[in-house]
Legacy VTK file of the C-alpha trace (Angstrom):
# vtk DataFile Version 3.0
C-alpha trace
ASCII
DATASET POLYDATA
POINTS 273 float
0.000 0.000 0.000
1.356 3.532 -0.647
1.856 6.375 1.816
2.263 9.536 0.697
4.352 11.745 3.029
6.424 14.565 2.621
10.156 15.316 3.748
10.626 18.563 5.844
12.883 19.576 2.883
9.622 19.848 1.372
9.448 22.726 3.304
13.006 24.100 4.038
12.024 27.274 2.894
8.835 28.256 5.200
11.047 26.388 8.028
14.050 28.779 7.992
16.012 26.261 8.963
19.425 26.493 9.900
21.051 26.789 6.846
25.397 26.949 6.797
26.966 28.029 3.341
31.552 28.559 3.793
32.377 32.119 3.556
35.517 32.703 2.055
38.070 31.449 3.996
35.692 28.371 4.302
34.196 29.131 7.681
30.677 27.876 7.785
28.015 30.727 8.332
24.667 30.060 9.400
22.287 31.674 7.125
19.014 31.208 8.855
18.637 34.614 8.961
18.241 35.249 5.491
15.120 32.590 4.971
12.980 33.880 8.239
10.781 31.313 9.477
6.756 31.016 7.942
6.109 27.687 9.702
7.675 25.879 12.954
7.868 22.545 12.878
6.134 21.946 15.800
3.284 23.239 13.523
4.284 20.978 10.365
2.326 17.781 11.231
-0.816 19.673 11.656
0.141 21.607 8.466
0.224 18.579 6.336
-2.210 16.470 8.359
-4.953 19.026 6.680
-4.531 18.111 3.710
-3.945 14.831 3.876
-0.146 13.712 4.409
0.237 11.759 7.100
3.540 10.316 6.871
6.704 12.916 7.299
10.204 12.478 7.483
12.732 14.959 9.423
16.096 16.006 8.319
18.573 15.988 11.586
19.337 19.972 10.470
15.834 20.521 11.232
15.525 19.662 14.632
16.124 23.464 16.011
16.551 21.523 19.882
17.925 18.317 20.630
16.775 18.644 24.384
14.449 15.956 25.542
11.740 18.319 26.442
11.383 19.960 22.844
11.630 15.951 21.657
9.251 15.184 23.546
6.771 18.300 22.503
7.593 17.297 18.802
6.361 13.754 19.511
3.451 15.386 20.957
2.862 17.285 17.938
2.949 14.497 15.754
0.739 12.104 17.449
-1.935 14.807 17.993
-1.868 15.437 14.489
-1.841 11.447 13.605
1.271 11.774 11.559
3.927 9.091 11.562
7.690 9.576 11.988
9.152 7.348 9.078
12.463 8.201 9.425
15.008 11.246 11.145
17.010 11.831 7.482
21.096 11.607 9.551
22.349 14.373 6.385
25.896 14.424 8.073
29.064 12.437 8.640
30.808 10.688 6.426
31.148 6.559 6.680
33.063 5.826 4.163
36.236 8.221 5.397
39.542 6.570 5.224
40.305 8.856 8.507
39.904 6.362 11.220
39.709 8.849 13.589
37.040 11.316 11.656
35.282 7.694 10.649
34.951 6.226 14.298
33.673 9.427 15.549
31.145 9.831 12.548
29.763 6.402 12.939
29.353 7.176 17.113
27.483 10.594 16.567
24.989 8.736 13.576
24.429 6.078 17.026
23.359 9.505 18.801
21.159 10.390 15.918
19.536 6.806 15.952
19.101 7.449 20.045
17.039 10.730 19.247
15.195 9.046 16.483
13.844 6.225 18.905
13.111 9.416 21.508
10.462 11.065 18.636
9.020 7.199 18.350
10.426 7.327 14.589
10.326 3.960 12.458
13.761 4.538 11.655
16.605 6.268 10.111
17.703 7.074 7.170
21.845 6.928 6.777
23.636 7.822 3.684
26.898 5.489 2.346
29.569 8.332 2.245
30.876 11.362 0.139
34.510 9.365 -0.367
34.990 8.590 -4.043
33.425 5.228 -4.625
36.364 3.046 -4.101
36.876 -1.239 -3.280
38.403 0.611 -0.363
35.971 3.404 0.276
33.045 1.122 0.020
33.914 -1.602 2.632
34.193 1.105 4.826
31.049 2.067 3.951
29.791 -1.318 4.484
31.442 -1.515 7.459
29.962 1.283 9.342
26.570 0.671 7.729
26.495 -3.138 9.348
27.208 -1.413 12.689
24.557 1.057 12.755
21.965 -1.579 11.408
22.873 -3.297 14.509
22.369 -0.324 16.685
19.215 0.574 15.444
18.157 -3.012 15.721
19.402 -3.031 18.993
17.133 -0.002 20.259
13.960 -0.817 17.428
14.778 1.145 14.920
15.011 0.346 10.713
17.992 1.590 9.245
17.663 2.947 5.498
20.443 3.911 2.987
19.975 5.684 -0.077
21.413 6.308 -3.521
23.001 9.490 -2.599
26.202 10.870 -1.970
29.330 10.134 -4.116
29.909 6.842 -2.385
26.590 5.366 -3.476
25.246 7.513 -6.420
25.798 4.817 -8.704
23.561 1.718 -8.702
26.620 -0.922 -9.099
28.073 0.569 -5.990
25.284 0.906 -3.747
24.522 -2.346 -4.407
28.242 -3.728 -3.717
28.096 -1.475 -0.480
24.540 -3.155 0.266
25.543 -6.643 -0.349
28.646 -6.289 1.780
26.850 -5.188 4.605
25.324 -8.395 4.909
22.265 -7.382 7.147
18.603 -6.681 6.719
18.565 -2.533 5.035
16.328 -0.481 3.619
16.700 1.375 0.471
15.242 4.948 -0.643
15.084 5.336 -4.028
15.828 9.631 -5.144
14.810 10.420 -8.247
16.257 14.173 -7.959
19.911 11.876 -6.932
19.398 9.424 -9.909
19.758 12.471 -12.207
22.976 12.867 -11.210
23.839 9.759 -13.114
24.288 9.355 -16.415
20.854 7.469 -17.216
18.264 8.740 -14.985
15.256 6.359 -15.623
17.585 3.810 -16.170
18.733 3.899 -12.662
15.348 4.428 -11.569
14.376 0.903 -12.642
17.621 -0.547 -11.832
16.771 0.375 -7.982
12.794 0.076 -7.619
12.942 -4.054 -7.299
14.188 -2.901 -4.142
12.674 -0.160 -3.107
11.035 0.443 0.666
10.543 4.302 -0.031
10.916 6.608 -2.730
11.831 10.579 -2.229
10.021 11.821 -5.302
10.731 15.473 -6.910
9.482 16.958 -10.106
11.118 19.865 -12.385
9.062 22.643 -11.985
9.112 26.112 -14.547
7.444 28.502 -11.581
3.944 26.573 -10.906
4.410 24.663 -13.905
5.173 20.816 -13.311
6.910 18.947 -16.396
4.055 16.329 -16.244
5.459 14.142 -19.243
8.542 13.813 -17.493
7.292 13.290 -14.237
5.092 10.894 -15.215
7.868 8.858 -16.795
9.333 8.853 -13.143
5.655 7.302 -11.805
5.445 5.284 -14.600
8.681 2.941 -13.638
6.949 2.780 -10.082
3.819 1.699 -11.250
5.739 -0.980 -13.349
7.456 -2.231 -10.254
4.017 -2.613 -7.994
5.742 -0.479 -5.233
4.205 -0.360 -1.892
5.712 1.782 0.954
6.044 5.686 1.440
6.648 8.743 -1.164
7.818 11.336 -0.004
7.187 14.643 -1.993
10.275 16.744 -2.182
10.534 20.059 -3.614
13.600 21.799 -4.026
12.507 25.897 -4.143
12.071 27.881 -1.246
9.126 29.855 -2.470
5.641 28.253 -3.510
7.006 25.128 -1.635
3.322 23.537 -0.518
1.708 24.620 -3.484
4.105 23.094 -5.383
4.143 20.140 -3.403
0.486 19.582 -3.670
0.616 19.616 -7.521
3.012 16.431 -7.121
0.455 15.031 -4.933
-2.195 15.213 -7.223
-0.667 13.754 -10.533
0.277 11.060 -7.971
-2.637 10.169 -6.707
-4.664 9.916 -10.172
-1.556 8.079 -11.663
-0.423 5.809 -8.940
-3.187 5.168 -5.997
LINES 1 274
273 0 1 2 3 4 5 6 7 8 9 10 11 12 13 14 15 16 17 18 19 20 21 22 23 24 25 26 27 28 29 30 31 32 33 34 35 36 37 38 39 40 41 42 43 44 45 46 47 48 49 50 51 52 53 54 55 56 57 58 59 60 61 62 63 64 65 66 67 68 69 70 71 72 73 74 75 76 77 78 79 80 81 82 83 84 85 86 87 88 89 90 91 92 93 94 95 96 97 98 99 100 101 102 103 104 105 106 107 108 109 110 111 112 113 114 115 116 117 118 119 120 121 122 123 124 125 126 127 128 129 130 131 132 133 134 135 136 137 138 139 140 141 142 143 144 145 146 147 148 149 150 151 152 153 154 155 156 157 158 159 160 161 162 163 164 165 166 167 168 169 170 171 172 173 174 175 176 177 178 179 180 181 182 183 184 185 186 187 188 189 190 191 192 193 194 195 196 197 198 199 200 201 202 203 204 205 206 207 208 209 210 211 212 213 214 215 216 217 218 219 220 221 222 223 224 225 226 227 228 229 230 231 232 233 234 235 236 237 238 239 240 241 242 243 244 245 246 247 248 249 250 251 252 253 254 255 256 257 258 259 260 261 262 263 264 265 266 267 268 269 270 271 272
């Protein structure tokens, strides 16, 4: 059965979330300040609860408190509203680093993000296979770190999802080496936005959906104007593969975000449900 749900990059914009860009000596500056806040996200299950997304997943960056009383509001929040925590997205660290020092401590503070994940009653989390080039080397450590989190999470109830992302993983052949190698029960996101980054979109689209547990999906836009023959290509591939978990509905702007997202949820509900 598919769950539509949305991301709260859906909604970085109205969020104003803590955004850091390197000035130019490389210093990272927090730019909230320029994207002022339309929406909290205690206020973002009710938000999309009204119009009927129930499912939402959180990027880490998001969370403006880590404090177990502001977790514990959130989680409040979200079961008033009747909205499910599929996964916290963990958008930092990198596990396949050939630093043993920078890689030990990035696999320990992902364990902390799994422990706050569990605290908001989350399903899971969803970890990312590295920014290394995509090595023999780079991906057993990759692997490596991946089979110890899945552990972890196991170990407190939590899933643990990876996802064709960052350069470690962007490619189908080496996600699935990384995947293989980790050698324990994972979950995979399928990006569409992240397959384009490959040289045959669609064609990694298909090569992933057999094993597919969720699916961020994102549309090109001109303004209001969704490319529907494209996007519908995209839907097409997971009708084909008789998917059945989450989509989340990801827009990249920071203007028009909801409305935009909206649009996405009507072409998939006529096309797909």
């Amino acid at each position: 059965m598919i769950q539509l749900a949305i991301s709260s990059w859906t909604v970085h914009g109205a969020l104003g979330q803590v955004w850091y860009e390197p000035d130019a000596n490389g210093v990272m500056i927090n730019k909230s300040d320029e994207h002022p806040a339309t929406l909290t996200l205690l206020d973002l299950p009710a938000h999309m609860a009204n119009d009927g997304i129930s499912v939402l997943e959180v990027c880490n960056f998001h969370l403006p408190s880590i404090d177990d009383a502001y977790l514990t509001q959130f989680k409040s929040a979200l079961d008033d509203a009747g909205v499910t925590l599929a996964n916290l997205l963990v958008d930092t660290g990198n596990l396949s680093s050939l630093d043993d020092e920078k890689w030990r401590a990035d696999i320990e503070m992902t364990k902390r993000w799994q422990d706050i994940a569990s605290k908001l009653g989350a399903k899971g989390t969803r970890i990312d296979c590295g920014t290394e080039t995509p090595t023999l080397e780079t991906r057993q450590r990759s692997a490596e770190a991946l089979r110890e989190l899945v552990e972890y999470g196991n170990s407190i109830g939590i899933d643990t999802t990876t996802e064709n992302w960052r350069a470690t993983s962007v490619e189908p052949d080496d996600l699935f080496d990384i995947i293989e190698h980790i050698d324990r029960p994972i979950k995979l996101c399928v990006d569409f936005g992240n397959a384009e980054k490959t040289a045959d979109k669609y064609g990694t689209i298909e090569r992933l959906m057999p094993h597919a547990d969720s699916i961020h999906c994102k549309g090109h836009f001109d303004g209001m104007t969704l490319d529907v023959d494209e996007f519908h290509q995209s839907l097409d591939i997971i009708k084909k593969h008789d998917f059945s978990g989450h989509i989340s509905l990801i827009d990249d702007g920071t203007e028009n975000e909801w409305e935009r997202t909206l649009i996405l949820k009507d072409h998939i509900a006529k096309h797909l449900l």
